[in-house]
N, C-alpha and C positions, 0 to 999 in steps of 0.2 A: 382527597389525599393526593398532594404531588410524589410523582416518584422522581428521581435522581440517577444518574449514570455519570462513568466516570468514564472518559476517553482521553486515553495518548493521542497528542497532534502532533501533526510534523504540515511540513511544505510542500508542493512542488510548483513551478515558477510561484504564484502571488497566492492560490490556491491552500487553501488550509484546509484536510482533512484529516478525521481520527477513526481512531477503531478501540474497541478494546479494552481498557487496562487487563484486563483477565487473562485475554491473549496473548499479551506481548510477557517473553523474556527474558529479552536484556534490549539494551541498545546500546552502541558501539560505531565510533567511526568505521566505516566499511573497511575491511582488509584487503590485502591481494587476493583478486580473481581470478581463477583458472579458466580462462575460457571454453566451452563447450563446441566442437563439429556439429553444425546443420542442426544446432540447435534454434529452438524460435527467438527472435529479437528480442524479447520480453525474458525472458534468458541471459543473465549477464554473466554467469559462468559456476562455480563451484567454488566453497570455502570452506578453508581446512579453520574450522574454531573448535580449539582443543584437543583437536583430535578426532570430531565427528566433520566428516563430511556433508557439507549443506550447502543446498541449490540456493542461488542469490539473485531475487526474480527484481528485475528494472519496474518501479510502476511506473515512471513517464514513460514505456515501451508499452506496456499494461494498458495505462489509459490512451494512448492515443497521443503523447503530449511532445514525442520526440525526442532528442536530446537534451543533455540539459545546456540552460543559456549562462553558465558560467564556469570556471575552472574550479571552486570551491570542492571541499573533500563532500563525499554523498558522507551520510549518516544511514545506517544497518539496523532495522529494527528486527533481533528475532522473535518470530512468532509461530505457535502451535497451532497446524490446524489438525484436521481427522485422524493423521495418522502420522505424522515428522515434526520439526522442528523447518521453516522458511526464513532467510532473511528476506526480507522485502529492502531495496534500496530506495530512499529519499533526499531529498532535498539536506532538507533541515527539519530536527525535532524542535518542536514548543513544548509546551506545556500540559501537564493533569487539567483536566478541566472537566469541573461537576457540571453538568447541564439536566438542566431540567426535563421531562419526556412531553409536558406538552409543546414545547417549543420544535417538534420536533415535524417533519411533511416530509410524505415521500417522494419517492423519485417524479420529475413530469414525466406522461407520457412522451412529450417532443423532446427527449434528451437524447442527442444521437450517438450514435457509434459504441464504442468498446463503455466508457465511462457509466453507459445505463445499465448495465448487469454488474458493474462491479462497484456505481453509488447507491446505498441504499434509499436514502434519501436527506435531507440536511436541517440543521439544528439555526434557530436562528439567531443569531448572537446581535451585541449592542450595534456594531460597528462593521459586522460580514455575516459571512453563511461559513458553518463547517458543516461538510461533505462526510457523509458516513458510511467508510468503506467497509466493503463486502469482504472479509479474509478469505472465505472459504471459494469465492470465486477469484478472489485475486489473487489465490494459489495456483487455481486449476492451473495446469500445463495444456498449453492452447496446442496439443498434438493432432486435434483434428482441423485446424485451420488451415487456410488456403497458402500460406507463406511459408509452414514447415512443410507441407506436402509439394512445395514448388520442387 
């Protein structure tokens, strides 16, 4: 018996990862950000949606991946983890996509940097790979890292 999963994609630079449908909810051109003091990088600031307050975490600061390489608007996915509501900022959103669970390998061990605790491992599609991000680590607030403690 196959089983089926449904994940929200988005972009960042050519990279297609998803997470989710369950977790995400809403998505939204990203709003004005308040920027945060001596916050960590991956930290892009605060957003007033609705009236709640909510931290609006960069993944290309997350993963390792930089700035982004174009002026285009980011796209805001909010998403529930343990205990709030997060935007995560992206690239660009795609599409629902059922994917099947055998198609699915986890992370390699040689996968360097920030991106191996926050991919879980990747799905194989026709024509690429989608990356299966970790929400509950790509929330964490990296308050013990070596850059907010500079």
């Amino acid at each position: 018996m196959t089983t089926h999963r449904q994940l929200c994609t988005f972009r960042l630079d050519d990279h297609l990862y998803g997470v989710d449908v369950a977790r995400i909810l809403e998505i939204l051109r990203a709003p004005a950000v308040t920027g945060v003091p001596l916050a960590s990088s991956s930290v892009r600031g605060l957003i007033n949606l609705r009236g709640q307050v909510i931290t609006a975490l960069d993944l290309r600061y997350r993963l390792g991946l930089g700035a982004a390489s174009t002026d285009s608007a980011l796209m805001a996915l909010v998403v529930r983890d343990e205990e709030d509501a997060v935007i995560l900022l992206v690239d660009h959103v795609e599409d629902v996509l059922e994917v099947d669970e055998a198609g699915f390998e986890t992370t390699p061990d040689t996968l360097p940097g920030a991106a191996r605790a926050l991919i879980q491992g990747a799905y194989k599609l026709e024509d690429q790979l989608l990356l299966l991000l970790d929400i509950d680590e790509a929330v964490k607030l990296a308050t013990d890292s070596p850059e907010f403690l500079a």
